[in-house]
C-alpha positions as a printed NumPy array, in Angstrom:
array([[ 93.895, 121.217,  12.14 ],
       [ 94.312, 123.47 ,  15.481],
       [ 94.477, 121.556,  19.029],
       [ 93.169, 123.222,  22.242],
       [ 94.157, 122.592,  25.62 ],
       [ 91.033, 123.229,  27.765],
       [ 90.797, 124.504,  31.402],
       [ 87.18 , 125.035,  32.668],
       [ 85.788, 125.442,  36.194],
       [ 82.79 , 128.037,  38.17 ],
       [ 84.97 , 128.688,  40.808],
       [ 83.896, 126.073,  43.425],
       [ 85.847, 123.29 ,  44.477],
       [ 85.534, 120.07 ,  42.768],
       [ 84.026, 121.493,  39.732],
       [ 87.556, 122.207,  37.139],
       [ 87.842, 120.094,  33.905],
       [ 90.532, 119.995,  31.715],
       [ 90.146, 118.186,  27.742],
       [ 91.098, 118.384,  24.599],
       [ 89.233, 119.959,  21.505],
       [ 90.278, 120.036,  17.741],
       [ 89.04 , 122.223,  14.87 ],
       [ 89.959, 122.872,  11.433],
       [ 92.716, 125.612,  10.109],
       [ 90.126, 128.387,   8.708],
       [ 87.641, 128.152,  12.46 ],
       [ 88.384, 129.554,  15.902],
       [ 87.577, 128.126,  18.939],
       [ 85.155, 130.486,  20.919],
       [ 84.486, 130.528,  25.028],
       [ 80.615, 130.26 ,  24.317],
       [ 81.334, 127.07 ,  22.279],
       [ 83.676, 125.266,  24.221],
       [ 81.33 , 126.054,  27.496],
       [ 79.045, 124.093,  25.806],
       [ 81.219, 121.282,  26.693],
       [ 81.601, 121.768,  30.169],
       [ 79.881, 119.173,  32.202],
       [ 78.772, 121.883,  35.048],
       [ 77.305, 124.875,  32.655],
       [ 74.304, 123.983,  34.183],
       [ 74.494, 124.448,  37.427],
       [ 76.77 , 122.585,  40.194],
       [ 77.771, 123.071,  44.446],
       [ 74.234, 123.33 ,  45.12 ],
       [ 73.865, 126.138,  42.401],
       [ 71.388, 126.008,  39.321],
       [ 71.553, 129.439,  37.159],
       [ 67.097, 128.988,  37.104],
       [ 67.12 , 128.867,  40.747],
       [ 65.447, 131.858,  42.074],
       [ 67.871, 131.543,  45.258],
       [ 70.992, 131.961,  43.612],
       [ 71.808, 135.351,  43.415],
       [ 74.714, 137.224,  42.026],
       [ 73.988, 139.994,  44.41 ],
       [ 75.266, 138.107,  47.235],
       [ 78.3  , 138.659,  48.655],
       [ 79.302, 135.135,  47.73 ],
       [ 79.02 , 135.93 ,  44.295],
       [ 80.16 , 139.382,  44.047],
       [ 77.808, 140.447,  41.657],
       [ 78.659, 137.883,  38.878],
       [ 75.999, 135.656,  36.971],
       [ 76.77 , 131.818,  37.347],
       [ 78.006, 131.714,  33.445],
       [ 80.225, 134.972,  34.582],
       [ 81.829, 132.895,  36.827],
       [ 82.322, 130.19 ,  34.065],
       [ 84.149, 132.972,  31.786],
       [ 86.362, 134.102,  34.732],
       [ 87.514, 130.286,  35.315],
       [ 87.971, 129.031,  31.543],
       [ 91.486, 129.054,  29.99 ],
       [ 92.235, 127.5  ,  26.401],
       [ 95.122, 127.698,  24.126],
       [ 96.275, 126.112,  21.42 ],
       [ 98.556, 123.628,  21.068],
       [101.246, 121.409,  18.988],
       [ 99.681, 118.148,  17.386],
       [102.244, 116.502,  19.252],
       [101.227, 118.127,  22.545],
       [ 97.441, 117.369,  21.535],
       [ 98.587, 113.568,  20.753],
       [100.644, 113.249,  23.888],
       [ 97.875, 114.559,  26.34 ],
       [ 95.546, 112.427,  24.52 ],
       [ 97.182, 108.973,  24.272],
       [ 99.731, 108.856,  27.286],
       [ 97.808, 110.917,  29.549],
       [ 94.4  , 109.902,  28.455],
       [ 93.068, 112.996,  28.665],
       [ 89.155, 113.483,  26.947],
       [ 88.278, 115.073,  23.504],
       [ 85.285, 116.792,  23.458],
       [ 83.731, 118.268,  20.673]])
């Protein structure tokens, strides 16, 4: 098995995650999968990626689409089993996938 150490976030405050993931020897984690996982791919701050008034244009956004963002603000790597175990059990943290 590989263990991954997940960081995810859009770049607003309140909205950063951090779990766990495991997947066998012969697959790869990949950023489009594990976004699947974050609880705010949808939309979150007052932003939806369907509504017609967000737009990357803005200044605010600086030209980046609201799963852009998500890109720029994920971080993974992988880690020991022991690492995986200890973040798990002692520091309860979630396993998603």
């Amino acid at each position: 098995m590989k263990y991954y150490k997940i960081n995810c976030g859009n770049g607003f405050c309140g909205c950063d995650e951090e779990w766990l993931m495991e997947a066998t020897d012969s697959y790869e984690l990949i950023a489009e999968e594990i976004i699947g996982y974050y609880t705010y791919e949808t939309g979150a701050a007052g932003i939806s990626p369907d509504d017609p008034e967000f737009d990357p244009d803005s200044e605010e956004f600086e030209g980046e689409t609201y799963e852009e963002l998500i890109y720029d603000n994920l971080f993974y790597e992988e880690i020991s089993e022991e690492e995986f175990k200890n973040l798990r059990d002692e520091e309860e943290w979630e396993v998603r996938g």
